[in-house]
C-alpha positions, 0 to 999 in steps of 0.5 A, spaced: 604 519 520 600 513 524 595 519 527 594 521 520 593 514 517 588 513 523 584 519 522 584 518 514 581 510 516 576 513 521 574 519 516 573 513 510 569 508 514 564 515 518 563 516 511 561 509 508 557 508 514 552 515 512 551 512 505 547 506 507 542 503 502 534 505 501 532 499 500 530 497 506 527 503 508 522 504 502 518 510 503 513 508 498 511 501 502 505 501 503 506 494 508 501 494 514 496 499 512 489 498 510 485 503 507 476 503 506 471 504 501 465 505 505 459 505 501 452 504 504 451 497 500 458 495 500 465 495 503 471 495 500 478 493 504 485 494 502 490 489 506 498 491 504 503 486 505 509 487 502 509 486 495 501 483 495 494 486 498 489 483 500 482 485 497 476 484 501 468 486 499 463 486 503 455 487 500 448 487 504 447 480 500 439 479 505 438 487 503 437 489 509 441 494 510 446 493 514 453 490 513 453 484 517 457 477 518 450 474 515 451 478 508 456 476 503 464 477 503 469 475 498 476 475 498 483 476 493 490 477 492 493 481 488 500 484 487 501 493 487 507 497 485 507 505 487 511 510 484 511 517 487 504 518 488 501 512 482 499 507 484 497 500 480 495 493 482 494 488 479 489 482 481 488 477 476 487 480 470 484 486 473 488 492 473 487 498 477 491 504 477 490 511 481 494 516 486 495 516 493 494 523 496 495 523 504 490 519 507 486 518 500 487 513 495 482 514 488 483 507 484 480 507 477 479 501 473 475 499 467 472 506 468 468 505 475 472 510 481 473 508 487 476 512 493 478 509 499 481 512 506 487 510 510 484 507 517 
C-alpha cells in the first residue's frame, strides 16, 4: 500500500509540474526587439521593452542628404499590446494598429503606412 500511495504522489506532482503557466513565457512579447523603417529622408525605430516602446525618428533636418548626428531626432513612449499576428500601439493620442509577419511589422495610422523590419 505504501508503494502504491508513493507512486500515486509522484505520479500527482510529475503531472502538476508539466502544467507550468505561460505567462511568463509570452510568445507575443515583443521585449528586446528593434525594428526599422529606413527611408531616404528618415528613420524610423522601434525600441520594445516589455510593455512600452520607445519611437525614435531621425530626419535629414540640413538637407543634405545624409542622416547624421547634425539632423534632428525625436523621441517618445508609447504602450503597444500584440494579439496573434495584430499589433496596436499607442502613444499619446495616437494610435496605430497593423500585423507582424516574421520579420516585417506594417503599421498604419490616420491613413499613412509604415513597414518596418526586424533588425
Amino acid at each position: 500500500m505504501k508503494k502504491l500511495t508513493f507512486i500515486l504522489v509522484a505520479l500527482m506532482a510529475t503531472v502538476f509540474s508539466a502544467c507550468s503557466s505561460d505567462d511568463d513565457n509570452d510568445s507575443n512579447s515583443l521585449d528586446g526587439t528593434t525594428w526599422v523603417a529606413d527611408d531616404e529622408d528618415e528613420i524610423r525605430t522601434l525600441k520594445f521593452q516589455k510593455t512600452t516602446v520607445t519611437l525614435i525618428y531621425q530626419y535629414d533636418a540640413n538637407g543634405d542628404g545624409v542622416i547624421n548626428a547634425a539632423d534632428g531626432q525625436e523621441e517618445s513612449t508609447g504602450t503597444y499590446s500584440v494579439d496573434g499576428d495584430k499589433i496596436t500601439i499607442k502613444e499619446g493620442k495616437v494610435t496605430s494598429q497593423g500585423t507582424i509577419s516574421g520579420n516585417k511589422m506594417v503599421l498604419s495610422a490616420d491613413g499613412d503606412s509604415v513597414t518596418y523590419y526586424k533588425k
